[in-house]
C-alpha positions in Angstrom: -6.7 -1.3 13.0 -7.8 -4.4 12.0 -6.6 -6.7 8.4 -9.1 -6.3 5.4 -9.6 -9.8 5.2 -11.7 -9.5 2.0 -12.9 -11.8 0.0 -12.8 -10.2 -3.2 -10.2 -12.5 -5.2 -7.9 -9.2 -5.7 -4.1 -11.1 -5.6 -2.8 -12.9 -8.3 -1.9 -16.4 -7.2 1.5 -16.4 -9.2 2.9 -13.4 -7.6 1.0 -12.5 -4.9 0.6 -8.8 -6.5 -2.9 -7.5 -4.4 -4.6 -5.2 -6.9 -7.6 -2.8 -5.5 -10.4 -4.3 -3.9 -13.2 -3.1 -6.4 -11.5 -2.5 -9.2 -12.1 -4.4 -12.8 -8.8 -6.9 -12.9 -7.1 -7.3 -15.9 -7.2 -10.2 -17.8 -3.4 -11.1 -16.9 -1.7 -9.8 -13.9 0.8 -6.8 -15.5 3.5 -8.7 -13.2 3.0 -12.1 -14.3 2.7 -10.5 -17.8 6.1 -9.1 -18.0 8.8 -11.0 -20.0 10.9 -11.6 -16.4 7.8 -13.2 -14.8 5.2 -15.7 -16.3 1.5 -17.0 -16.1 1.3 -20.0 -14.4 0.6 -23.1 -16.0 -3.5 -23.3 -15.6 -3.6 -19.6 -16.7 -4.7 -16.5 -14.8 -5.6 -17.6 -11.3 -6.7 -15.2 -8.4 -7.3 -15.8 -4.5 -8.2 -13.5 -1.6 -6.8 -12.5 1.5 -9.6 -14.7 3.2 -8.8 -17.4 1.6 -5.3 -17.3 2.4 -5.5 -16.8 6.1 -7.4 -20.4 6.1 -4.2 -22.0 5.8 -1.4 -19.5 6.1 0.8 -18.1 8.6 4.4 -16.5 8.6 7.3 -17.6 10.3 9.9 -15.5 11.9 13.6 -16.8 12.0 15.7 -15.4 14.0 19.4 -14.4 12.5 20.6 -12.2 14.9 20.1 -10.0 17.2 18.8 -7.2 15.4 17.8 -9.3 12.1 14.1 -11.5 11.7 13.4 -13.5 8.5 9.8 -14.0 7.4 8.1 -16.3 5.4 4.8 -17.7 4.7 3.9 -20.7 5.7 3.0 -22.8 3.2 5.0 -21.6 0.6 2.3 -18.9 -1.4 3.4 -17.1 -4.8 6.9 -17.4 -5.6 8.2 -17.2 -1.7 8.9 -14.4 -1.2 10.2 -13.5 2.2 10.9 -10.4 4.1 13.3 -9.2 6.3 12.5 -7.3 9.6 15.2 -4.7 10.5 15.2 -3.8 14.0 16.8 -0.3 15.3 16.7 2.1 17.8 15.6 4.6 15.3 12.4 2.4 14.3 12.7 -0.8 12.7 12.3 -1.3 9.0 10.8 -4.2 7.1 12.8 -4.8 3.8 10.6 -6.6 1.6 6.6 -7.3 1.9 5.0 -10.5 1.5 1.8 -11.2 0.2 -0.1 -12.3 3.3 -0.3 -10.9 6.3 -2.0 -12.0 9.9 -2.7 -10.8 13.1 0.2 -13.3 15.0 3.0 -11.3 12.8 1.4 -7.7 13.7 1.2 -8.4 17.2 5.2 -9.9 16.7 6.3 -6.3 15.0 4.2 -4.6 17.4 6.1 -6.2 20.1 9.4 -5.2 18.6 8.6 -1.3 18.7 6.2 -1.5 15.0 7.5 -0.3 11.5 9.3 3.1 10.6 8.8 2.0 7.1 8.4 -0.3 4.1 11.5 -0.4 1.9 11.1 -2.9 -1.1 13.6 -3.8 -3.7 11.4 -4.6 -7.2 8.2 -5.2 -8.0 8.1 -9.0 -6.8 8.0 -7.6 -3.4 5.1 -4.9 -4.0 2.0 -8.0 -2.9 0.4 -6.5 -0.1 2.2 -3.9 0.6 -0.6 -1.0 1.0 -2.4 -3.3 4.0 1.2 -3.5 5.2 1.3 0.1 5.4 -1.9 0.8 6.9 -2.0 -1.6 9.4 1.9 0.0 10.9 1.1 3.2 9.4 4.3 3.9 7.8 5.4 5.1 4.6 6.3 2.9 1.9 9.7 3.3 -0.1 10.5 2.3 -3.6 12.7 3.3 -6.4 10.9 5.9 -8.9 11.6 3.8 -12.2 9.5 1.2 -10.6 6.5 3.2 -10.0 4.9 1.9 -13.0 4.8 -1.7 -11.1 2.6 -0.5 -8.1 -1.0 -1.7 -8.7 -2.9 -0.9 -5.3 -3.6 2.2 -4.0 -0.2 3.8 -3.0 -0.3 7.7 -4.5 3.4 9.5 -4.9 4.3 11.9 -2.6 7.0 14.9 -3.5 7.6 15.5 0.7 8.6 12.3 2.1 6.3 12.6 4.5 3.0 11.0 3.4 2.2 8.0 5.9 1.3 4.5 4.9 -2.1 5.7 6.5 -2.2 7.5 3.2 -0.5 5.2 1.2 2.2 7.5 0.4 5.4 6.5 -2.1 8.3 8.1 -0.9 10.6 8.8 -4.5 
């Protein structure tokens, strides 16, 4: 399944929050918005996946055996990284960075692909539905933080909605 490099200028460039590709943005990004965040200093800027892969990549850092960090390269949003969890039950990526490209799927491939997306607050949400479809794994937050999600992820009561179909595991 290949990325959705669109071009639609969908993620904020302050936080890296991806909201839906079609949909009317709001005037500030509801992240950047909140008191905890800010707008940056030339005001509400967007950017698109296509233009990010121009001059992005991620790097993995090894921390031990079973442990990768991830970051992109440069430095997009407020650097984030992410944390690639590798088990013999199916590896888990903690965290979800706004960028994604086919060197770093091919990587987690490699290591046996994602069980699922498990991400701590709302800085973390970015591009986290293309995440999801592209592994195909669910997507786990906590519930008071649903109000946070802007792109396409839909709650599910089973715990058994894949990322395919953007599920949110409570």
């Amino acid at each position: 399944m290949p990325i959705n490099y669109t071009t639609d200028q969908t993620i904020c460039a302050t936080c890296g929050t991806q909201y839906p590709v079609g949909s009317v943005l709001p005037r500030l990004c509801l992240i950047c918005n909140d008191e905890r965040q800010y707008i940056g200093d030339n005001g509400q800027m967007w950017t698109s996946l296509a233009t990010l892969a121009k001059d992005r990549t991620i790097r993995f850092s090894q921390i031990s055996d079973q442990l990768y960090d991830l970051r992109i390269t440069p430095a997009f949003a407020i650097g984030q990284r992410a944390f690639l969890i590798l088990s013999e039950s199916g590896n888990v990526l903690w965290d979800c960075l706004p960028y994604l490209d086919e060197p770093t799927i091919a990587f987690i491939r490699a290591k046996g692909g994602l069980k699922a997306i498990v991400i701590s607050h709302p800085h973390y949400y970015s591009l986290m539905a293309e995440w999801a479809r592209i592994f195909d794994c669910p997507v786990y937050i906590h519930q008071n933080d649903a109000v946070w999600v802007q792109n396409l992820l839909q709650p599910s009561n089973s715990g058994t909605e894949s990322g395919r179909h953007f599920g949110m595991v409570w």
